[in-house]
HTML snippet that shows the backbone in 3Dmol.js (N, CA, C, O; Angstrom):
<script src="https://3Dmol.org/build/3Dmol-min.js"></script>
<div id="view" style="width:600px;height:400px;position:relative"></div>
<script>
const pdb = `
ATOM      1  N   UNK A   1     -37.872  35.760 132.566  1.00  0.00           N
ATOM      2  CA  UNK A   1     -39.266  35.471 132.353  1.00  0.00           C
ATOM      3  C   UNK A   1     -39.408  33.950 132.271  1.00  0.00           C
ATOM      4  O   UNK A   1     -38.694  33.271 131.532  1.00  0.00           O
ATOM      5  N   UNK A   2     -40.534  33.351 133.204  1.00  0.00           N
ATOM      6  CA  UNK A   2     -40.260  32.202 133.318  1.00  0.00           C
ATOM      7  C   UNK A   2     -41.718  31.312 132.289  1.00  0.00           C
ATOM      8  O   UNK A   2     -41.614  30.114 132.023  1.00  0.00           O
ATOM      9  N   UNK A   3     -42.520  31.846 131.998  1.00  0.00           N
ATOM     10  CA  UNK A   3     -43.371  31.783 131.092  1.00  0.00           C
ATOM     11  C   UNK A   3     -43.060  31.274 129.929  1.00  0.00           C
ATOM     12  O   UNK A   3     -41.893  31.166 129.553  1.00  0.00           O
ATOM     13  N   UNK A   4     -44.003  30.935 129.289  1.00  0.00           N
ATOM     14  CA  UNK A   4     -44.042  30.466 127.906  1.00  0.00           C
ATOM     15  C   UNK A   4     -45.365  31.157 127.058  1.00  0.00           C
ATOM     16  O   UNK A   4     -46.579  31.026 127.221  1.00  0.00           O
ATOM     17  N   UNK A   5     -44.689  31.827 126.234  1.00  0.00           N
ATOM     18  CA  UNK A   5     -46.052  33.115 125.183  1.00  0.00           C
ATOM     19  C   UNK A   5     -46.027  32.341 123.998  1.00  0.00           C
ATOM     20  O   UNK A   5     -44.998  31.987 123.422  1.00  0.00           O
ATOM     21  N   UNK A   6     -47.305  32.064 123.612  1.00  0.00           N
ATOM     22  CA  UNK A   6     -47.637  32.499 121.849  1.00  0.00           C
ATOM     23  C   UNK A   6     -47.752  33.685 121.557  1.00  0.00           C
ATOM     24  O   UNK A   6     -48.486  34.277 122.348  1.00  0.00           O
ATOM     25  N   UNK A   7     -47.147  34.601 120.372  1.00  0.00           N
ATOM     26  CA  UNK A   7     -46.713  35.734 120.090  1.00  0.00           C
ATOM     27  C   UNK A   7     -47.212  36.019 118.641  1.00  0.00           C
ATOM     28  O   UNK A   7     -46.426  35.674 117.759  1.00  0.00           O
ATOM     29  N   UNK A   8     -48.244  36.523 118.290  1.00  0.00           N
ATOM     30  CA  UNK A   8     -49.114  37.006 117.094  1.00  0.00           C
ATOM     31  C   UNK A   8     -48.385  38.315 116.766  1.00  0.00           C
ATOM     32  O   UNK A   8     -48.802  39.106 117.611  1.00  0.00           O
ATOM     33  N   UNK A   9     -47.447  38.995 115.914  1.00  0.00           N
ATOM     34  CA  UNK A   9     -47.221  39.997 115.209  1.00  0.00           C
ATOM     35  C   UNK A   9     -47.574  40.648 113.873  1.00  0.00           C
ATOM     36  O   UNK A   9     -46.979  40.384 112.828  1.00  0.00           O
ATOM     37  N   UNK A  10     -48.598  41.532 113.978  1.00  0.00           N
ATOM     38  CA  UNK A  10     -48.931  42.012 112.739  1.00  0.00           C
ATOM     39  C   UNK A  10     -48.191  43.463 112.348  1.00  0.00           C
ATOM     40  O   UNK A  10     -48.253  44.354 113.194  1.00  0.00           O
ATOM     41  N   UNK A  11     -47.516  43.714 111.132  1.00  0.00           N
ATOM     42  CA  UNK A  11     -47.580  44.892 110.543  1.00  0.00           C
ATOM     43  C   UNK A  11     -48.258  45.578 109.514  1.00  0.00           C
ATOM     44  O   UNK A  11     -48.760  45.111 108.491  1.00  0.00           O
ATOM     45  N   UNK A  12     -48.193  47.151 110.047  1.00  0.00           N
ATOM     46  CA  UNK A  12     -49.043  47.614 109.145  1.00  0.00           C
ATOM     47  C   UNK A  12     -48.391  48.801 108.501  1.00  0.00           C
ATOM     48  O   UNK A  12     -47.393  49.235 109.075  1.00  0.00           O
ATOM     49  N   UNK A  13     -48.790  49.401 107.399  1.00  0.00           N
ATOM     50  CA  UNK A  13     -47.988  50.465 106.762  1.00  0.00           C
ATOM     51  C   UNK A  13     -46.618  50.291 106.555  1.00  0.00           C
ATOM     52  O   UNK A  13     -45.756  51.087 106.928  1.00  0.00           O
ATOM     53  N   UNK A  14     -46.424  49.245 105.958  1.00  0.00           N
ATOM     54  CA  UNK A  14     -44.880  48.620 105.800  1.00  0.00           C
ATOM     55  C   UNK A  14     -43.892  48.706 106.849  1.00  0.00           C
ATOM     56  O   UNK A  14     -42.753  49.148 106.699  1.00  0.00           O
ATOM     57  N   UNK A  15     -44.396  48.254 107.934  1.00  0.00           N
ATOM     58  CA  UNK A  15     -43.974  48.399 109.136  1.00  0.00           C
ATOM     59  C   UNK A  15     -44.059  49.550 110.372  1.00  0.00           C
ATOM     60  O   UNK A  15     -43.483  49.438 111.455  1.00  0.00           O
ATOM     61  N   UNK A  16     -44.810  50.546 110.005  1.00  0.00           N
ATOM     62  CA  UNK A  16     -45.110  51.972 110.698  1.00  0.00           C
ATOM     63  C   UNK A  16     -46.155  51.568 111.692  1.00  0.00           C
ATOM     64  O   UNK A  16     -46.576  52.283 112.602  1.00  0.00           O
ATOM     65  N   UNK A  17     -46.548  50.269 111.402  1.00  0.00           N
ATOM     66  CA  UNK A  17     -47.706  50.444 112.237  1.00  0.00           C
ATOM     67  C   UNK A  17     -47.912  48.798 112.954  1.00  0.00           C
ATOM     68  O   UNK A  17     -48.246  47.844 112.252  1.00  0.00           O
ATOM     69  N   UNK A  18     -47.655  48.679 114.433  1.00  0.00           N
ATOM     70  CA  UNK A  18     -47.367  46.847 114.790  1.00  0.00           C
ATOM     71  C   UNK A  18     -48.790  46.797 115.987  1.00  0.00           C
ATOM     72  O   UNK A  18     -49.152  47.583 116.862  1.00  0.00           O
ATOM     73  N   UNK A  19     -49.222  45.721 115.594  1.00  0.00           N
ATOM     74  CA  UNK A  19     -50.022  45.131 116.591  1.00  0.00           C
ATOM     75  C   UNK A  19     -49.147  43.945 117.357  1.00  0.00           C
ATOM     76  O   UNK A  19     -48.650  43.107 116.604  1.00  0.00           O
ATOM     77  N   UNK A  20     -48.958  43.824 118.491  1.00  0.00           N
ATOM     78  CA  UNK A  20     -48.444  42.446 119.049  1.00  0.00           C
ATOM     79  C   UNK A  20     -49.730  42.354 119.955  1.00  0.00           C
ATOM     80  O   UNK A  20     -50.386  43.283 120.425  1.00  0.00           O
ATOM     81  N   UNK A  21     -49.925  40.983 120.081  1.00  0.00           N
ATOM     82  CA  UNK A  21     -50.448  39.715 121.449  1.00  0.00           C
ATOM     83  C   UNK A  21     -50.003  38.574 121.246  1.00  0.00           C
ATOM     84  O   UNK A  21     -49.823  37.786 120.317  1.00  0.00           O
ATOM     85  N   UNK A  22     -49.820  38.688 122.679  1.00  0.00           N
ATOM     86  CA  UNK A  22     -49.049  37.452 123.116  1.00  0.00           C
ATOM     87  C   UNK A  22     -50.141  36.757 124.646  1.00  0.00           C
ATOM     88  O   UNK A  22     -50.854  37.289 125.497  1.00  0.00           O
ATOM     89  N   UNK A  23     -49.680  35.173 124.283  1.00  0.00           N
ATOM     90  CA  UNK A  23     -50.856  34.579 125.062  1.00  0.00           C
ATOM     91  C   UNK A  23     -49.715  33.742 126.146  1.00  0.00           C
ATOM     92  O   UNK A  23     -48.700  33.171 125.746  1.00  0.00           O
ATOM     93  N   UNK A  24     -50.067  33.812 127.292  1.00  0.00           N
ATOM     94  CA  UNK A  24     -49.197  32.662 128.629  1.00  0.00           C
ATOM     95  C   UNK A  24     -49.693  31.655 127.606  1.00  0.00           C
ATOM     96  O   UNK A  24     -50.660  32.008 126.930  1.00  0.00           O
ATOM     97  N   UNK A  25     -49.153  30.404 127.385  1.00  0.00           N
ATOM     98  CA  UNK A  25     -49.192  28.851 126.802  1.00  0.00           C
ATOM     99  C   UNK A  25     -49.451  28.062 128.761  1.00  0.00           C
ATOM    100  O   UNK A  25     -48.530  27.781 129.528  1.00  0.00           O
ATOM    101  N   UNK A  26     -50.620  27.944 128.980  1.00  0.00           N
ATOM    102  CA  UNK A  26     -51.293  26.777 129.711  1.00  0.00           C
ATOM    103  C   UNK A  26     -51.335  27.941 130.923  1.00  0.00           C
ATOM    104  O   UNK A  26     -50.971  27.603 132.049  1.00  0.00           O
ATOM    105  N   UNK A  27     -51.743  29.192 130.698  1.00  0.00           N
ATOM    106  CA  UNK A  27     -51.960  30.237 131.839  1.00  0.00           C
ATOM    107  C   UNK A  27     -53.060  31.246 131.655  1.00  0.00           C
ATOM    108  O   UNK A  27     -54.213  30.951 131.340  1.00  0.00           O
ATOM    109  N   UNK A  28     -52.669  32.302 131.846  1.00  0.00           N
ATOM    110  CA  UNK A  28     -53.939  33.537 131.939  1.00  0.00           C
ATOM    111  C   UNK A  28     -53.668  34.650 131.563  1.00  0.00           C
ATOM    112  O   UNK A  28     -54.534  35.478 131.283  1.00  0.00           O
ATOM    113  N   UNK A  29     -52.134  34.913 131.474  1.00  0.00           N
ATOM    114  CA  UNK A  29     -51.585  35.943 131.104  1.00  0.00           C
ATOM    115  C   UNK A  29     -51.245  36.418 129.454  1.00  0.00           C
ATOM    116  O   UNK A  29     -50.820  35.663 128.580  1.00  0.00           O
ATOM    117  N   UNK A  30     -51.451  37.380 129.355  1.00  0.00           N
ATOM    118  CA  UNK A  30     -51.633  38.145 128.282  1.00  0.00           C
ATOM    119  C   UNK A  30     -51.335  38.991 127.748  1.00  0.00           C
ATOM    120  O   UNK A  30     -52.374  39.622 127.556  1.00  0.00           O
ATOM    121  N   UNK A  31     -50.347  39.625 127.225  1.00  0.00           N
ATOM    122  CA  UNK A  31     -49.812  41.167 126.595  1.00  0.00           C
ATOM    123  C   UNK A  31     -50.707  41.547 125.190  1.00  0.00           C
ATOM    124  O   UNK A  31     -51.075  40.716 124.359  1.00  0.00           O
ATOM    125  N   UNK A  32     -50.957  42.989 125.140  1.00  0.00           N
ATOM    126  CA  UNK A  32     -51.785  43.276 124.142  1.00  0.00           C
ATOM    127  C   UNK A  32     -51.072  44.805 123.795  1.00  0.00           C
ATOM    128  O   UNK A  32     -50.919  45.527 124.781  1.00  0.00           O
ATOM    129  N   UNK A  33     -50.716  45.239 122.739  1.00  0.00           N
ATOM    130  CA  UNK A  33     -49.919  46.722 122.606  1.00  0.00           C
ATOM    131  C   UNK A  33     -50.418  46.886 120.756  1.00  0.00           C
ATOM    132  O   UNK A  33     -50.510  45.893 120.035  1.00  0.00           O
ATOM    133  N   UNK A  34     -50.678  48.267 120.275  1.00  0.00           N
ATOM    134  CA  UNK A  34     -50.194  48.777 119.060  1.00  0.00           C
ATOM    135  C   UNK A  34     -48.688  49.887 119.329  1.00  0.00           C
ATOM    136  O   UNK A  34     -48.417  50.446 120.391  1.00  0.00           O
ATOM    137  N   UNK A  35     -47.958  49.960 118.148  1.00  0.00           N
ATOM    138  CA  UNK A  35     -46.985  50.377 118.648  1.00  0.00           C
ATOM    139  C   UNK A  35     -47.314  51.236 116.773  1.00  0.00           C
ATOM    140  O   UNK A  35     -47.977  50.785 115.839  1.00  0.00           O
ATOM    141  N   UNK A  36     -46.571  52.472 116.868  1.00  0.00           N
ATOM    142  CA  UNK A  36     -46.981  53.346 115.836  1.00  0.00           C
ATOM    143  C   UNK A  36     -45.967  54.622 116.143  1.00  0.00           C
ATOM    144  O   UNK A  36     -45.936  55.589 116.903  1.00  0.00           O
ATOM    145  N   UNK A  37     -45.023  53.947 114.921  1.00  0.00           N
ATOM    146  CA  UNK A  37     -43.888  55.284 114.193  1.00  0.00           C
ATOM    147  C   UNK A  37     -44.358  55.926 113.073  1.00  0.00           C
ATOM    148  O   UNK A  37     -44.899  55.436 112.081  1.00  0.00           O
ATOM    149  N   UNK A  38     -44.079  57.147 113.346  1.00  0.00           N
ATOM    150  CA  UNK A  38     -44.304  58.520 112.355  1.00  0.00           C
ATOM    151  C   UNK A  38     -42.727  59.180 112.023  1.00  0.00           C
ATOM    152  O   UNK A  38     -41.751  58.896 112.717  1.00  0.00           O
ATOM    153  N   UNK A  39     -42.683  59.915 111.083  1.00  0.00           N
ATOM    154  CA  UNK A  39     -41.767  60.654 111.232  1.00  0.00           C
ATOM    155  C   UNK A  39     -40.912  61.526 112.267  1.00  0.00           C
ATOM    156  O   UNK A  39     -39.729  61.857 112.346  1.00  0.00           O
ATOM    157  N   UNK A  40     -42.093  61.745 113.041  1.00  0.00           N
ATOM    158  CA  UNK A  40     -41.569  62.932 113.961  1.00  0.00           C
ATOM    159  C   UNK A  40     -41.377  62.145 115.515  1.00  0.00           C
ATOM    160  O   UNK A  40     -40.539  62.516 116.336  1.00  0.00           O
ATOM    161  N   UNK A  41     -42.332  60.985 115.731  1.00  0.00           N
ATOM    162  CA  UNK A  41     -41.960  60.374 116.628  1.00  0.00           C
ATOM    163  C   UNK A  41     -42.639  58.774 116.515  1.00  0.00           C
ATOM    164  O   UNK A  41     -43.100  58.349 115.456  1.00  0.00           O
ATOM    165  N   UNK A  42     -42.613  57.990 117.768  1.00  0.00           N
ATOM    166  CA  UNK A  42     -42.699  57.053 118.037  1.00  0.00           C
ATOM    167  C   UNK A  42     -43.863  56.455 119.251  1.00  0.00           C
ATOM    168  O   UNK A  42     -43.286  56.481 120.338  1.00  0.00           O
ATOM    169  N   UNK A  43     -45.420  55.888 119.416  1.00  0.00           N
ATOM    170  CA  UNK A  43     -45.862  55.661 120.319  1.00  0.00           C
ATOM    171  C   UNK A  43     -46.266  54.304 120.768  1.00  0.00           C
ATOM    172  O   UNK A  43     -46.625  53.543 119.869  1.00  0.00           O
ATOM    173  N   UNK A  44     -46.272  54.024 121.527  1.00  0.00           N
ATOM    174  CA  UNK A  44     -46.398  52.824 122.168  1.00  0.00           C
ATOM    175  C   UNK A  44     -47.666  52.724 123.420  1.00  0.00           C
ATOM    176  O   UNK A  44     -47.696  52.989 124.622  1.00  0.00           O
ATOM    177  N   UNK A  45     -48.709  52.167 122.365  1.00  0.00           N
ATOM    178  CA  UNK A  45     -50.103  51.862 122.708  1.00  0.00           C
ATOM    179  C   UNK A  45     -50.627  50.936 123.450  1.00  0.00           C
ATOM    180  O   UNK A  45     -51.529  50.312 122.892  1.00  0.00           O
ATOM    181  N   UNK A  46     -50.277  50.499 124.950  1.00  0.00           N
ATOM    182  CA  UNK A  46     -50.905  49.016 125.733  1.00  0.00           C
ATOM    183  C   UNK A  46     -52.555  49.307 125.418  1.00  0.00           C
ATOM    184  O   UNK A  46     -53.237  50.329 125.335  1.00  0.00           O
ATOM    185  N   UNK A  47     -52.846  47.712 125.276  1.00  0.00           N
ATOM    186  CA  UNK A  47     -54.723  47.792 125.118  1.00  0.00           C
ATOM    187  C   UNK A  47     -55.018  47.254 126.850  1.00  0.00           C
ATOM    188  O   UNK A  47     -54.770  46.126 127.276  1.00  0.00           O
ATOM    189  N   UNK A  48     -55.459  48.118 127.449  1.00  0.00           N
ATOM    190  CA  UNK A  48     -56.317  47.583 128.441  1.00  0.00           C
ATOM    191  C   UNK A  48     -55.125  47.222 129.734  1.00  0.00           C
ATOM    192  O   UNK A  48     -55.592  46.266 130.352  1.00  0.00           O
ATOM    193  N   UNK A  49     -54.138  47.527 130.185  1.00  0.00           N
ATOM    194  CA  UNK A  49     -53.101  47.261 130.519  1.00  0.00           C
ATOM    195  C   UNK A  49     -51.820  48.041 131.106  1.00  0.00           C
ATOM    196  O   UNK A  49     -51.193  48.612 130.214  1.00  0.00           O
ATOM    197  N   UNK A  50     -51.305  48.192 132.349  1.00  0.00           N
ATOM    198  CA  UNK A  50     -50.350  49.339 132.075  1.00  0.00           C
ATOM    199  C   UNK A  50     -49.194  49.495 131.613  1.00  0.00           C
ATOM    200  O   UNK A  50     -48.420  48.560 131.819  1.00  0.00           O
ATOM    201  N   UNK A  51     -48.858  50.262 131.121  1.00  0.00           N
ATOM    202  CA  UNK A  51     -47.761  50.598 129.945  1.00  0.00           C
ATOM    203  C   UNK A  51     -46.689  49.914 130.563  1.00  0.00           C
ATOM    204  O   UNK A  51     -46.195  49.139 129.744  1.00  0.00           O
ATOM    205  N   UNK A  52     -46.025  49.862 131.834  1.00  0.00           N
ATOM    206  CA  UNK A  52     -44.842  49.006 132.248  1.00  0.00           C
ATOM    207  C   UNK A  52     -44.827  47.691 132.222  1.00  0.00           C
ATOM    208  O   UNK A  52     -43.853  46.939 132.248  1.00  0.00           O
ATOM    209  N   UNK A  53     -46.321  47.368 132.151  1.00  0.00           N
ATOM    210  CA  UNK A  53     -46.575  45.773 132.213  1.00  0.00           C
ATOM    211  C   UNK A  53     -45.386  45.244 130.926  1.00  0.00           C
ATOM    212  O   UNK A  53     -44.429  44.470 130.902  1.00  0.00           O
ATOM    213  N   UNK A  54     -46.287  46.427 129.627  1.00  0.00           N
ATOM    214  CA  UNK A  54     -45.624  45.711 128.143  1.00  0.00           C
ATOM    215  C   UNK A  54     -44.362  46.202 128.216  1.00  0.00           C
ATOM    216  O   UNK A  54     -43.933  45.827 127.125  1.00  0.00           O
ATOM    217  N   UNK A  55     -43.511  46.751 128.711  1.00  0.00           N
ATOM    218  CA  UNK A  55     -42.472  47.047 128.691  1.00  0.00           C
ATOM    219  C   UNK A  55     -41.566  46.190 129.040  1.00  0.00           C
ATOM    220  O   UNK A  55     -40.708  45.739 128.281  1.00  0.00           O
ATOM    221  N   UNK A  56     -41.765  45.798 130.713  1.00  0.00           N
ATOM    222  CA  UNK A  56     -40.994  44.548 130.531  1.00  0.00           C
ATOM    223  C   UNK A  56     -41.299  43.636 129.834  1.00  0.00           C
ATOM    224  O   UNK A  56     -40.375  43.435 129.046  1.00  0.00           O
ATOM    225  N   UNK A  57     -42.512  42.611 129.607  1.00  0.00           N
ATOM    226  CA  UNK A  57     -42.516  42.010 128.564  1.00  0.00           C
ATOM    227  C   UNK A  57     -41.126  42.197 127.470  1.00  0.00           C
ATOM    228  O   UNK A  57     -40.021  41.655 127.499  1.00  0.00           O
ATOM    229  N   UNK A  58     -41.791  43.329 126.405  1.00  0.00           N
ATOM    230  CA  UNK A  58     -40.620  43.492 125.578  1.00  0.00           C
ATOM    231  C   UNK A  58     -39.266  43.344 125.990  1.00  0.00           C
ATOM    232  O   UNK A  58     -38.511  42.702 125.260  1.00  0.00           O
ATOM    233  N   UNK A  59     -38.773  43.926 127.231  1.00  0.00           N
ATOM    234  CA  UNK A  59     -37.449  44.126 127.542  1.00  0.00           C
ATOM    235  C   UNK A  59     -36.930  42.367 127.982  1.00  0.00           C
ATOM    236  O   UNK A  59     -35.750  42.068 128.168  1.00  0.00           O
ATOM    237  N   UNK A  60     -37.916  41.524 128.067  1.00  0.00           N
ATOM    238  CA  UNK A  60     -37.032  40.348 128.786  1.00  0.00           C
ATOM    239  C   UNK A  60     -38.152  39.161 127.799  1.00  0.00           C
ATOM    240  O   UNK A  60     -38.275  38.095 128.402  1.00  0.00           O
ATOM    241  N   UNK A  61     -38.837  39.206 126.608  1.00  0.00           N
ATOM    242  CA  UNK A  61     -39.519  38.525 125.913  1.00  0.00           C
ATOM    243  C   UNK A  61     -38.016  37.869 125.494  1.00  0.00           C
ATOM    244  O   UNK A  61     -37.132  38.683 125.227  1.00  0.00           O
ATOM    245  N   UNK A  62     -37.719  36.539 125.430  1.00  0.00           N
ATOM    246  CA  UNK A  62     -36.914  35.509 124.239  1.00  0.00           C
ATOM    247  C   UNK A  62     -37.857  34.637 123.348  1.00  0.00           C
ATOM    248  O   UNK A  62     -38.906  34.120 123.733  1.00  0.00           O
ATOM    249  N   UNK A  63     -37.437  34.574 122.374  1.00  0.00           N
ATOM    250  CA  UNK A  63     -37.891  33.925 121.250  1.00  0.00           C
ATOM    251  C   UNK A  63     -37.079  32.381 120.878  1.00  0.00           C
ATOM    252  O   UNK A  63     -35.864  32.353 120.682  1.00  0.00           O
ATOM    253  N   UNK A  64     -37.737  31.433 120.833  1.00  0.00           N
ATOM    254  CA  UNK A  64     -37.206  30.369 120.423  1.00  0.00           C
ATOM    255  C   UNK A  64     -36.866  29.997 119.348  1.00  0.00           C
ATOM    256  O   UNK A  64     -36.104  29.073 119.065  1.00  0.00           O
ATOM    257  N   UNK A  65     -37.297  30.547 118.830  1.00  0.00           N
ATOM    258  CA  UNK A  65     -37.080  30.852 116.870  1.00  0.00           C
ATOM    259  C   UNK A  65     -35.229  31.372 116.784  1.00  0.00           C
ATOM    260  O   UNK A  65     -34.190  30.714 116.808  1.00  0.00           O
ATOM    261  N   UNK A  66     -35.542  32.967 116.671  1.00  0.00           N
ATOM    262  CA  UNK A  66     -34.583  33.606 116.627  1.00  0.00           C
ATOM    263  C   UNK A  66     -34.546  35.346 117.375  1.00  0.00           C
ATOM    264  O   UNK A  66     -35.514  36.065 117.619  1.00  0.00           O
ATOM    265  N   UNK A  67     -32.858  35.673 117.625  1.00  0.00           N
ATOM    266  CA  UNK A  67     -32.758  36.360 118.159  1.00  0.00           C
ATOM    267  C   UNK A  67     -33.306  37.794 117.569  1.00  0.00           C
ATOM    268  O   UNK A  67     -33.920  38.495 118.375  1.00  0.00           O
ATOM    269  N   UNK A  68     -33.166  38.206 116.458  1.00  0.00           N
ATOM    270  CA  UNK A  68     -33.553  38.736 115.681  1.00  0.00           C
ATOM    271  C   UNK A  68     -34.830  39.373 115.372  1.00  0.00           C
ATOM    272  O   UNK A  68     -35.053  40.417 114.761  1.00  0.00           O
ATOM    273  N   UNK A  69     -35.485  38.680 115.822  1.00  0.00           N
ATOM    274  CA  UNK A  69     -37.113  38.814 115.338  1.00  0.00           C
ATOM    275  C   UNK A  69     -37.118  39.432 116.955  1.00  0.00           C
ATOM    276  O   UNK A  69     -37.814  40.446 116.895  1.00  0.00           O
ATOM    277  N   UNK A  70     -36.728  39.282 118.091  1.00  0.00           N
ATOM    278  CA  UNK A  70     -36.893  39.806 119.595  1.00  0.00           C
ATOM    279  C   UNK A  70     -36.277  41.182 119.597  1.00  0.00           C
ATOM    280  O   UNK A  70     -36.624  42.156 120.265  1.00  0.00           O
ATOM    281  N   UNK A  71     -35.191  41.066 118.631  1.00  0.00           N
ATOM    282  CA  UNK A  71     -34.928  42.874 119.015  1.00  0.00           C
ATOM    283  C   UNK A  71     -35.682  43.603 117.736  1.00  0.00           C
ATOM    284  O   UNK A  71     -35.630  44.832 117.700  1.00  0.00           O
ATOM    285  N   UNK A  72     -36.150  43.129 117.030  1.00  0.00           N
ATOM    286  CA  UNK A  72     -37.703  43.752 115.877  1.00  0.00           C
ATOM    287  C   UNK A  72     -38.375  44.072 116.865  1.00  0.00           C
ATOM    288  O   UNK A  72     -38.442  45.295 116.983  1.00  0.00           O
ATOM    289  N   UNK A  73     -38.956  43.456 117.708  1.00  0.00           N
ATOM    290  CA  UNK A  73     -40.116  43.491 118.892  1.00  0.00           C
ATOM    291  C   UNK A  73     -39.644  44.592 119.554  1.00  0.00           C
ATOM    292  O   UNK A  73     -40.088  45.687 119.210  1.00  0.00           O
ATOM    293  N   UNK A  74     -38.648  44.511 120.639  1.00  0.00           N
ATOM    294  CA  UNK A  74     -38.112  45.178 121.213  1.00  0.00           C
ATOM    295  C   UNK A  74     -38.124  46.866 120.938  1.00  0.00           C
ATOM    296  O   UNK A  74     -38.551  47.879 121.492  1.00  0.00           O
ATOM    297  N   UNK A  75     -37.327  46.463 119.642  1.00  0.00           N
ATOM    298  CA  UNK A  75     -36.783  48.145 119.446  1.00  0.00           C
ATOM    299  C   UNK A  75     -37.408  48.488 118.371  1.00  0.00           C
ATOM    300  O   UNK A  75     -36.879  49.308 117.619  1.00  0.00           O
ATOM    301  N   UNK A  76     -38.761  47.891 118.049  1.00  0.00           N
ATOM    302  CA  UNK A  76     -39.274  48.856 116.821  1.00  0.00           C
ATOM    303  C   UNK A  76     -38.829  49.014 115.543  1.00  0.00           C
ATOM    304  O   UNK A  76     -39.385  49.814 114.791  1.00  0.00           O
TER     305      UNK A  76
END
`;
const viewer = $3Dmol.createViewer("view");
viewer.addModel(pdb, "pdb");
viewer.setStyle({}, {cartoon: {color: "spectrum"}});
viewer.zoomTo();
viewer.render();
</script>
């Protein structure tokens, strides 16, 4: 991914419940997802968007921060 994202992560329900957006930095592009674990399973909500879009995203998003916080994203 040759881009550069600002990356807004909110949780909710002590983590059961994630909003991510992420913004292209000096572009147009945009990822928007709720993502929402239950006991019994796991769903993954794109806003406005198709579901493979955010997928790769997630699957090839790096973080300049740390590695850590990308497989939070990643794997829920």
């Amino acid at each position: 991914m040759n881009k550069t994202y600002g990356v807004t992560r909110k949780d909710f329900n002590k983590g059961k419940s994630i909003k991510l957006y992420a913004e292209e930095l000096g572009g147009a592009d945009f990822i928007s997802l709720n993502y929402y674990l239950t006991t019994k399973s796991h769903s993954l909500k794109p806003c406005e968007m198709p579901e493979q879009k955010v997928i790769h995203f997630l699957m090839n998003y790096k973080s300049r921060n740390n590695q850590e916080t990308n497989d939070r994203i990643a794997n829920g």
